[in-house]
N, C-alpha and C positions, 0 to 999 in steps of 0.2 A: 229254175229247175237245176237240179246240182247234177252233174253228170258223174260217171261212175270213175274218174277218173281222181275226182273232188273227195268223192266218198274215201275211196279204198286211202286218199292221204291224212285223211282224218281219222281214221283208223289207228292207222300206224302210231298217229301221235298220241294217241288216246292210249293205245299201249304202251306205249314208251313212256309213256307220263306216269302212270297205276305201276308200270315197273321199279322206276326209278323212289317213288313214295314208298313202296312196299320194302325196297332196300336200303333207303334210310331210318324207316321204324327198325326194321331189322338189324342195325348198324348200332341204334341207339338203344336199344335194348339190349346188345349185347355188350356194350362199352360199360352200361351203368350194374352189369349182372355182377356177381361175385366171380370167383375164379371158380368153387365148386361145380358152378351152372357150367362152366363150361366143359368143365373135363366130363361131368354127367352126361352134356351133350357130343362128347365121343372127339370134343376138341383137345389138339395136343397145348398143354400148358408147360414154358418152359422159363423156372424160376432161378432166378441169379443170385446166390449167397455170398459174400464176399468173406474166403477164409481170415483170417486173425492171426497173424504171424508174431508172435510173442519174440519181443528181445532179450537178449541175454542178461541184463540186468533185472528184466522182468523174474525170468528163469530162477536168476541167483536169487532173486526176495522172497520169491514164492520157498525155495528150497530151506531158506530161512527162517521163513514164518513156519515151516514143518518141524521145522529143528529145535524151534525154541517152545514147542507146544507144552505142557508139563508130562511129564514122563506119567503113565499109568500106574497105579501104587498096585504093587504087588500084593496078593491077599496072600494072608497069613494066619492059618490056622492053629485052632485050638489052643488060646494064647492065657495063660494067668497072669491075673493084675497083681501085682505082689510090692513090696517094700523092700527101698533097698537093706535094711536092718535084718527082714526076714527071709533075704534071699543068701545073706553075708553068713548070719546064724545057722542057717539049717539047708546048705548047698544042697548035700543027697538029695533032698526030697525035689528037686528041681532039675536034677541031672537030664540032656535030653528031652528037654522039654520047652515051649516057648515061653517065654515071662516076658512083663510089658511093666517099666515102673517111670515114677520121675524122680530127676535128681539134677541141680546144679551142677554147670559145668567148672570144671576147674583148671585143668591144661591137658595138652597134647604130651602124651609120654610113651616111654620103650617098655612098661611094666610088663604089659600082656604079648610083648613077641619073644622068638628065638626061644625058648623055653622047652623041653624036648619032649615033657611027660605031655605037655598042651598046648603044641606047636601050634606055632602061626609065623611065618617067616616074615618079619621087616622089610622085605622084598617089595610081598603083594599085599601088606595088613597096615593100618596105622592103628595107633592106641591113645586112648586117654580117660584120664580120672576126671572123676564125679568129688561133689564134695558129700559129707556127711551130713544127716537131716541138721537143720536148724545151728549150722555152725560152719566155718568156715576151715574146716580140717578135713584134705582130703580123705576118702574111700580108696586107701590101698590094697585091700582087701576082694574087691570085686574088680577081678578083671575083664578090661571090655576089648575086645579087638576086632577091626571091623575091614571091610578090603576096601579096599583103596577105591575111590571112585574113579571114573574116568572126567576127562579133563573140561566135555561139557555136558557133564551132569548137573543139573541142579544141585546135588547136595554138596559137591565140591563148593560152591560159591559158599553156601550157608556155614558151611565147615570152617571155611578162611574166616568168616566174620563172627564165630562167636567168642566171645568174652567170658573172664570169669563171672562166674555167679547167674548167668543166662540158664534158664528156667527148661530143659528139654525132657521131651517123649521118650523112650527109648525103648524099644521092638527087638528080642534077641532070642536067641537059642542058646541053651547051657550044654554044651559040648564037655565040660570035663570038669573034675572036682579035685584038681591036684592041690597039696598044701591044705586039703581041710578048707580050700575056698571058691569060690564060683567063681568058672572060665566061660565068659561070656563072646559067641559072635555076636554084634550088631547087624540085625537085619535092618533095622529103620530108624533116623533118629528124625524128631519136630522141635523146632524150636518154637517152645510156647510165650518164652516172654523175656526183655531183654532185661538185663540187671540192671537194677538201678545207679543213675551215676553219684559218684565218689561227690562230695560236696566242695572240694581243692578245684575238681573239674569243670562243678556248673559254676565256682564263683568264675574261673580262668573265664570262661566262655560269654558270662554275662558282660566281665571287664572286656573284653575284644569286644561284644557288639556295641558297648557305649562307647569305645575309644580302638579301633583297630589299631592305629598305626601307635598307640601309645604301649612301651614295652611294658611286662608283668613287674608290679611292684615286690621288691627283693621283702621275705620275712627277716625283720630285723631278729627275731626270738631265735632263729638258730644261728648266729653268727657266731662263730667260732672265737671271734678276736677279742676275749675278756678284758676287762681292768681298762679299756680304750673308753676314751669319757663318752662313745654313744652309748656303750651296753656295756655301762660297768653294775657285777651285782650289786642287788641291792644290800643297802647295812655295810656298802664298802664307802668312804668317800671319796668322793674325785678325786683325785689331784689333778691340777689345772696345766695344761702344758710346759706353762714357764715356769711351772717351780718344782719342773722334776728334780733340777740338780741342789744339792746343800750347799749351801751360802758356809765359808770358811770365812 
């Protein structure tokens, strides 16, 4: 017979035991819950982000990579595609107005500044000639003057790099008709295509890559130094060194 003394410690542990299970279900279901469950159940959740302290060379690349992005092209309204022939012929009709043509580059020059009836100051403008369609004789006739880019602008690089005869876009406003001929600002210019090279250039280039370090072979045909028995004309005949002088 178990006396009440037995009982009541039997109890106890029977509680303590139903306690202790009920608080490891509870433990492990809440370990395995998402974080949602628990802030829904009115528990504080308290999350650690570790901020990201960017370094200065980080800084500078980033600031870089913004800088070198391509500049946004400005729209340009209500633009006439025209020739340079018929913009050179008949300016009036174009005075004030935007015109878009192509034409070969030819050089860098002062035509279109300092000029007072169609100023454009050499200050803040550069200028230069186009060549004539299908020929290699500049267009002094159409002036282009265009402001000066700044110093990292894309079109300052494309600027430095073009060559005669290089194939470009050219986006402008006709601001003035002095001399009977068209005073053009450049709003935009494309380089569409590079000119082709000179045949003197691709032979020079082909001879470097077969032989770098071997110097460029001299054209004997322009030598200056006549009647000398390498390049004497023809229909003349030698004479042989040793009998330059007359036998007395």
């Amino acid at each position: 017979m178990i006396n009440s003394g037995s009982a009541k410690g039997f109890q106890v542990i029977a509680v303590r035991t139903i306690a202790f299970g009920a608080f490891s279900l509870m433990l492990a279901t809440a370990l395995n819950a998402p974080l949602s469950s628990w802030a829904a159940n009115g528990a504080t959740v308290v999350v650690k982000t570790e901020k990201k302290t960017e370094t200065k060379a980080e800084r500078k690349s980033d600031a870089k990579d913004k800088k070198s992005e391509t500049k946004p092209e400005t729209v340009i309204e209500n633009v006439q595609n025209v020739s340079t022939d018929q913009l050179v012929d008949k300016p009036h009709e174009y005075l004030n107005k935007n015109v878009k043509f192509d034409a070969n580059f030819h050089a860098f020059s002062s035509i279109a500044l300092d000029y007072k009836p169609a100023m454009r100051s050499s200050k803040n403008y550069l200028s230069f000639l186009v060549l004539r369609p299908n020929s290699k004789i500049p267009f002094s006739e159409l002036k282009l003057a265009m402001a000066v880019p700044k110093e990292k602008d894309p079109d300052n690089t494309m600027l430095i790099g073009l060559k005669e005869g290089d194939q470009l876009e050219i986006t402008g406003h006709v601001f003035a008709t002095a001399l009977d001929e068209p005073w053009v600002d450049v709003l935009r210019v494309k380089k569409l295509s590079s000119a082709p090279e000179k045949k003197e250039e691709e032979a020079d280039k082909k001879a470097e890559k077969a032989d770098p370090d071997k110097p460029p072979e001299k054209d004997k045909s322009k030598d200056v130094r006549h009647n000398t028995p390498e390049v004497a004309p023809k229909g003349i005949k030698q004479i042989p060194p040793e009998n330059l002088h007359d036998e007395h």
